[in-house]
C-alpha positions as CSV (number, residue, x, y, z in Angstrom):
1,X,201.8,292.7,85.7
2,X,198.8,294.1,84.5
3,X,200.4,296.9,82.9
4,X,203.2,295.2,81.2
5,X,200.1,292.9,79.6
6,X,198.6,296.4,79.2
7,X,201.8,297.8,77.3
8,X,202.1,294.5,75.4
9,X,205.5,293.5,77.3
10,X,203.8,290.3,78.7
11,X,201.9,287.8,76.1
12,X,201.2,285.0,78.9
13,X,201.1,284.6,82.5
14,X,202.1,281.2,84.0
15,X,201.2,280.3,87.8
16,X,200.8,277.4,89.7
17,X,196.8,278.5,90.7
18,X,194.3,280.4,89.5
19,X,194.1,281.4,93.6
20,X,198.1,283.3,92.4
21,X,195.6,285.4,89.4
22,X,193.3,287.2,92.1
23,X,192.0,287.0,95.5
24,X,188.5,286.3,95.0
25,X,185.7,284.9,91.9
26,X,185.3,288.7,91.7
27,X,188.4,289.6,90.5
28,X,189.3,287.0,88.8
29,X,186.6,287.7,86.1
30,X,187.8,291.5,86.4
31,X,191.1,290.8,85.8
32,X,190.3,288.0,83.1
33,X,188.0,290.3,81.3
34,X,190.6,293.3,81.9
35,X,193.1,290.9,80.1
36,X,191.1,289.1,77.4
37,X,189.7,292.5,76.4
38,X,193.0,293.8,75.7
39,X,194.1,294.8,71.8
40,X,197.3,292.0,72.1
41,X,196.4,288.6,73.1
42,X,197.4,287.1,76.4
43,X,197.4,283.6,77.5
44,X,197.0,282.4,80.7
45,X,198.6,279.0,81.9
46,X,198.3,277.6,85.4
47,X,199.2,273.8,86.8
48,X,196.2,273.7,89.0
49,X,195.0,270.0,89.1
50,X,191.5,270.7,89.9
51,X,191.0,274.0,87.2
52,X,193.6,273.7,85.3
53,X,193.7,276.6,82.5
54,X,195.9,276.5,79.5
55,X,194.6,279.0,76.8
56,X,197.2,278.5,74.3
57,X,196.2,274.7,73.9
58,X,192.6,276.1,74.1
59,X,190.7,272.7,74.6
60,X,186.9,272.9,74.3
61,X,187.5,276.5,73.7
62,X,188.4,277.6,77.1
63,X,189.7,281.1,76.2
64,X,186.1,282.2,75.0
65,X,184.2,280.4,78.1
66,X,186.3,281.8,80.6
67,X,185.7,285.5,78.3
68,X,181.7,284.6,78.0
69,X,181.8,283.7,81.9
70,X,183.8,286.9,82.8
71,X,181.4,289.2,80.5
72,X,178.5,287.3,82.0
73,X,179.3,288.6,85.7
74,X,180.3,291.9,84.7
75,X,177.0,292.2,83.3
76,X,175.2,291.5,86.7
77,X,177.1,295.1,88.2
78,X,178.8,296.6,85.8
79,X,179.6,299.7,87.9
80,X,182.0,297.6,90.5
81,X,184.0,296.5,87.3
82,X,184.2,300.3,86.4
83,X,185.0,301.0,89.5
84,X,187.6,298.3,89.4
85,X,189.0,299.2,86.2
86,X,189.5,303.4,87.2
87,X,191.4,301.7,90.4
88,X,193.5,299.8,88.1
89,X,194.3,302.0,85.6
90,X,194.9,305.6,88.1
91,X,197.6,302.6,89.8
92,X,199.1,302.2,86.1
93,X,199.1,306.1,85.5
94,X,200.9,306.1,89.1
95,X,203.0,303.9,87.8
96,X,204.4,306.1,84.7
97,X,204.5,309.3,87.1
């Protein structure tokens, strides 16, 4: 999934959760930094009643507090992002092999 965002294939993932995005608070801001950080925009939609996320309507400017907030806790380690990120992409260049 994350390559197909990568490769500009994908413009918008829809799930039911945020829980369906990643496993854990951790990579949920990698992957929503990995994502928002990318050259194409993509949107994320989920029918979560309690954190419901919808960055197309982008009320209250959700897109850029959910980026901020992501940026923000990369910011405490950024090594286990990079980390993270060489994981992701030696997976993609795996991928292409």
């Amino acid at each position: 999934l994350l390559r197909d965002c990568a490769t500009n294939k994908i413009d918008c993932i829809a799930t039911q959760t945020k829980a369906y995005l990643a496993a854990n608070t951790e990579e949920f801001f990698f992957v929503l930094f990995f994502l928002f950080s990318l050259p194409n925009r993509i949107d994320i939609i989920t029918e979560d009643a309690d954190y419901n996320i919808n960055t197309i309507e982008n009320k209250e400017s959700q897109r850029e507090a959910l980026f901020a907030a992501a940026q923000k806790y990369i910011s405490v380690e950024p090594a286990r992002y990079q980390e993270w990120l060489k994981a992701i992409n030696d997976k993609m260049e795996s991928l292409n092999d």
